[in-house]
C-alpha positions as CSV (number, residue, x, y, z in Angstrom):
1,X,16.4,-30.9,4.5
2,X,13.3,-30.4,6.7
3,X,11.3,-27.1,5.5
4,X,10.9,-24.8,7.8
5,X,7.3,-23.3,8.4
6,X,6.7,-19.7,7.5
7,X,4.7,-17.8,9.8
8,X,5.2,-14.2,9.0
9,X,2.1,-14.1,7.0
10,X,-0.1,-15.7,9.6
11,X,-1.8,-13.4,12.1
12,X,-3.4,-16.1,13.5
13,X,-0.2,-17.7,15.0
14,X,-0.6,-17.6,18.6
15,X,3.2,-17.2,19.8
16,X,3.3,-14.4,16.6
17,X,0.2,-12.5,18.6
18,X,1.5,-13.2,22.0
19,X,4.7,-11.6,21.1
20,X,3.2,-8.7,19.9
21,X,0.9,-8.0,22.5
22,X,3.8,-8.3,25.0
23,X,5.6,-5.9,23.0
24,X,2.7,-3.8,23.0
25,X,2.4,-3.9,26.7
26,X,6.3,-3.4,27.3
27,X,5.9,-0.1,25.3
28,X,2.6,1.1,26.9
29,X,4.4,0.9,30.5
30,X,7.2,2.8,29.1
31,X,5.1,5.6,28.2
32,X,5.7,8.8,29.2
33,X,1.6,9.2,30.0
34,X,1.9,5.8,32.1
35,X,1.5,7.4,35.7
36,X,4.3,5.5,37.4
37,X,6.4,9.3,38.6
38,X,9.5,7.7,36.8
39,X,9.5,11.2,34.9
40,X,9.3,13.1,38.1
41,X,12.8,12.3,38.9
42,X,16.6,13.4,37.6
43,X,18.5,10.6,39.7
44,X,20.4,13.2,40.7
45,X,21.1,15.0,37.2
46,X,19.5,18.2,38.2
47,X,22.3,19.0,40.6
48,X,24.6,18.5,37.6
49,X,22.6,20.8,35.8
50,X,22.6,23.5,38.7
51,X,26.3,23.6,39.2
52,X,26.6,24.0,35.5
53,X,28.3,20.8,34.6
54,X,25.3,20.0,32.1
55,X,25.1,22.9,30.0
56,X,25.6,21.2,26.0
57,X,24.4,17.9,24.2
58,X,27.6,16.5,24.7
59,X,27.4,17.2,28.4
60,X,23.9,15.4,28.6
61,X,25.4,12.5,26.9
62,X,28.2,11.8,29.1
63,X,26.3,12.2,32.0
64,X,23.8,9.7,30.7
65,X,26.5,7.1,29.4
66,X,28.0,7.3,32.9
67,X,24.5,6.8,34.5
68,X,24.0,3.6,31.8
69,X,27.3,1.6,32.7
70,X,27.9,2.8,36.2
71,X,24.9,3.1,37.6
72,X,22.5,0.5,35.4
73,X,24.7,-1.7,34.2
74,X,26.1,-3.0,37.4
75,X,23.1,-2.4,39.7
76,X,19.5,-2.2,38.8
77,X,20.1,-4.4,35.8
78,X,21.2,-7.1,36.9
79,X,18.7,-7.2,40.2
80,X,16.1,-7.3,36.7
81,X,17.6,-9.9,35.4
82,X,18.0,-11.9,38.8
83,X,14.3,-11.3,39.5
84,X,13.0,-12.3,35.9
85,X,14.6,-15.5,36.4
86,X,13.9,-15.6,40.4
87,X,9.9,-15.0,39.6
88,X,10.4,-17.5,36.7
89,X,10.8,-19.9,39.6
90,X,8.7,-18.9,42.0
91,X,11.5,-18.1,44.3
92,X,9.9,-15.6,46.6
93,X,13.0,-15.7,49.6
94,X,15.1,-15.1,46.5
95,X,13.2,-12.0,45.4
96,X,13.2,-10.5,48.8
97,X,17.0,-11.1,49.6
98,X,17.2,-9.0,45.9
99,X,14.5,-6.3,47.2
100,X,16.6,-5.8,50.1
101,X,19.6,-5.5,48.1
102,X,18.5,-3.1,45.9
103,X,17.7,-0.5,48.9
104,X,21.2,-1.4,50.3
105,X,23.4,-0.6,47.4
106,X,21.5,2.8,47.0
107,X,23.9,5.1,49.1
108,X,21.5,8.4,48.5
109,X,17.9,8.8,50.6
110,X,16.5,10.0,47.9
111,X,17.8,7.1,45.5
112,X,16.2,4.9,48.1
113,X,13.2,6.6,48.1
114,X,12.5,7.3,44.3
115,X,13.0,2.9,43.7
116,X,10.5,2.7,46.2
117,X,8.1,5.0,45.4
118,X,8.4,4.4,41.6
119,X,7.9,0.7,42.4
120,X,4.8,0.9,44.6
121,X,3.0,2.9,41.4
122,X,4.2,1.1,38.9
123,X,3.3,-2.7,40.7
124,X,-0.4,-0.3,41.6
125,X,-0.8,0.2,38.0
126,X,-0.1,-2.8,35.9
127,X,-1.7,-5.1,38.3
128,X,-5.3,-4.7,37.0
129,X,-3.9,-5.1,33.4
130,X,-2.9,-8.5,33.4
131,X,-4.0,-11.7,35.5
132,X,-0.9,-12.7,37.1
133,X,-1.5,-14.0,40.9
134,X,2.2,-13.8,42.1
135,X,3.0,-10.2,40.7
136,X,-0.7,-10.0,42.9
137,X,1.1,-11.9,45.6
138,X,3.6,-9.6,45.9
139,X,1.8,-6.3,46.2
140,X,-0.1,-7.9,48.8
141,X,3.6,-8.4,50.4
142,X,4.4,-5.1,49.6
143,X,1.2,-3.6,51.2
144,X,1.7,-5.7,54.2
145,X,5.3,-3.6,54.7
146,X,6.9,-7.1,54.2
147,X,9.2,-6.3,51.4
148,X,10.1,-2.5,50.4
149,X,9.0,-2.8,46.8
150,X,12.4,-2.0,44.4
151,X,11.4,-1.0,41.2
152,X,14.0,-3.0,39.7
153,X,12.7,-6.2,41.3
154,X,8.9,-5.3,40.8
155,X,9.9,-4.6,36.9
156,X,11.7,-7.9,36.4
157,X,8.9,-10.1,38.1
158,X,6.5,-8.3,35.9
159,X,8.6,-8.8,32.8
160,X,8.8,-12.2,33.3
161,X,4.9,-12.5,33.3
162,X,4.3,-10.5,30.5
163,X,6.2,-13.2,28.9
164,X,9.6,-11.2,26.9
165,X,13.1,-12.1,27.0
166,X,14.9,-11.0,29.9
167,X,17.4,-9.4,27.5
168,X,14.4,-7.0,25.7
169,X,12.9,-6.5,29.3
170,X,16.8,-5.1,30.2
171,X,17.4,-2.8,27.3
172,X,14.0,-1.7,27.3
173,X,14.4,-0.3,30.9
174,X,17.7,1.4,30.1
175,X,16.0,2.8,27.5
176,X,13.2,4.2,29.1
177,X,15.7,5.2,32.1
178,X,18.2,7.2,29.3
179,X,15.1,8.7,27.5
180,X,13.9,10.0,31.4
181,X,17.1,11.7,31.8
182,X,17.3,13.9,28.3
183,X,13.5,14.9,28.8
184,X,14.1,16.1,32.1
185,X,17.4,17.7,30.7
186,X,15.2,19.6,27.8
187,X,13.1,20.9,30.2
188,X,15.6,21.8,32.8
189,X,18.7,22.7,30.9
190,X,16.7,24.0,28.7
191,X,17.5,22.2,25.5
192,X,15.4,22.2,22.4
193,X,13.5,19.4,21.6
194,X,15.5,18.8,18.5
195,X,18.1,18.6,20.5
196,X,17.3,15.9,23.3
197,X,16.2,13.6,20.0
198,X,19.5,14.2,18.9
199,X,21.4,13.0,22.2
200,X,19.3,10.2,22.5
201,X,19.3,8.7,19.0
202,X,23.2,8.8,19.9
203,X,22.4,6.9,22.9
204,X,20.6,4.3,21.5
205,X,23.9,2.2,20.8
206,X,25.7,2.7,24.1
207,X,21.8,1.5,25.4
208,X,22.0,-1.7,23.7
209,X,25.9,-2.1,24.2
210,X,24.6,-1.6,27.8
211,X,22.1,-4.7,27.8
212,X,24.4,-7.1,25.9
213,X,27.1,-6.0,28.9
214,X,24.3,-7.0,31.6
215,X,23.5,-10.5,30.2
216,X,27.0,-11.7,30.8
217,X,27.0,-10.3,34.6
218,X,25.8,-12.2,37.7
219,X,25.2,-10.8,41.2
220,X,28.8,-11.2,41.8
221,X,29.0,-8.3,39.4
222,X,27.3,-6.1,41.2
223,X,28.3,-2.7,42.5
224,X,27.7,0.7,42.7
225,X,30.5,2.8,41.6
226,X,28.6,5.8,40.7
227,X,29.5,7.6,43.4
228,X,29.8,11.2,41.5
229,X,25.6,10.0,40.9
230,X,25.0,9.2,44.2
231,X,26.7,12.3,45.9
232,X,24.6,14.9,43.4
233,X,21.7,12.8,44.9
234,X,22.7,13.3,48.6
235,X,23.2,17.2,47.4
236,X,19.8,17.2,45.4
237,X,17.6,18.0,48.5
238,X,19.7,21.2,49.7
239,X,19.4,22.9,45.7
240,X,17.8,26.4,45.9
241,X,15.4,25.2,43.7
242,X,14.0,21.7,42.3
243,X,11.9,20.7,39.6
244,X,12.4,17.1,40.1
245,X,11.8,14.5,43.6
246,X,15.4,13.6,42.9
């Protein structure tokens, strides 16, 4: 039997270091000090908070599992994984047929809106931190008003750059998307903080349940049948008052 060659010891490896790094990098962008304005936004989960339909941990959790498979799960998820393997080819009338889709399904302005303006930032900010010239490419496109700039689709092209799995470059987003949502609940609620790491330690399996859903989906799998989501959205700009965009 042919003996396999062990690596773990060896720092020098380079797929070992590259992985790392890109890990690294997948975490640093997921930050809560990485100036993107993804934290500046309840996707509509301050309304629920407003009319009192958020008010306990269990609450926050249910609202976040119905934002993970009916929201994520069958929307921006899968335009992530499309455009991971759509960059991975180059396919640039492929990435803008999923840009335009990801404004389309998002029934809410301020859905619209918060993709968009999330995107431009992020694809603003992570461009000077690695040398790729099509993620380049397409913030030229983006500045040029060709394309809208979905965060999904800007994510996804970046992912696929950096080098990670699609399926790590999946959950991670959900993750960083569910972790969003219960620190914008602890301040707004308020919870305590002990709280909000409780819900989202409890989240972390519906998270990965989540991504393993996604990588067995294709665009003909996707919907948006959030509509509870969407209408707290539309309602989000007529609240009294807002701490959050959305």
């Amino acid at each position: 039997m042919k003996q396999q060659k062990d690596v773990s010891s060896s720092h020098s490896n380079t797929v070992d270091t590259l992985t790392n790094l890109s890990i690294l990098q997948l975490l640093q962008i997921h930050d809560s000090a990485f100036p993107i304005g993804s934290y500046t936004h309840s996707y509509g989960m301050e309304t629920y908070i407003q009319e009192d339909h958020i008010r306990t941990k269990e609450q926050l959790i249910e609202f976040c599992q119905g934002y993970l498979f009916h929201n994520l799960v069958n929307g921006d998820a899968i335009l992530i994984q499309e455009a991971f393997h759509a960059a991975k080819d180059r396919d640039i009338a492929r990435l803008t047929e999923l840009d335009e889709l990801c404004g389309a399904m998002k029934l809410a302005k301020e859905s619209k809106e918060a993709s968009v303006n999330v995107g431009k930032q992020f694809v603003r900010t992570v461009t000077p931190l690695m040398e790729c010239p099509f993620l380049s490419q397409w913030k030229e496109k983006i500045e040029r008003e060709e394309v809208k700039g979905h965060y999904a689709v800007l994510y996804g092209i970046y992912c696929e750059a950096l080098g990670v799995n699609v399926f790590h470059a999946v959950m991670t987003f959900m993750y960083a998307s569910i972790s969003g949502l219960v620190q914008n609940a602890v301040r707004a609620v308020p919870f305590g903080q002990n709280t909000g790491v409780q819900a989202l330690n409890e989240l972390l399996i519906s998270v990965e349940e989540a991504a393993q859903t996604v990588m067995s989906l294709t665009m003909d799998d996707l919907t948006n049948n959030a509509l509870g989501i969407e209408l707290a959205s539309m309602k989000h700009e007529f609240l009294f008052s807002r701490l959050f965009i959305s």
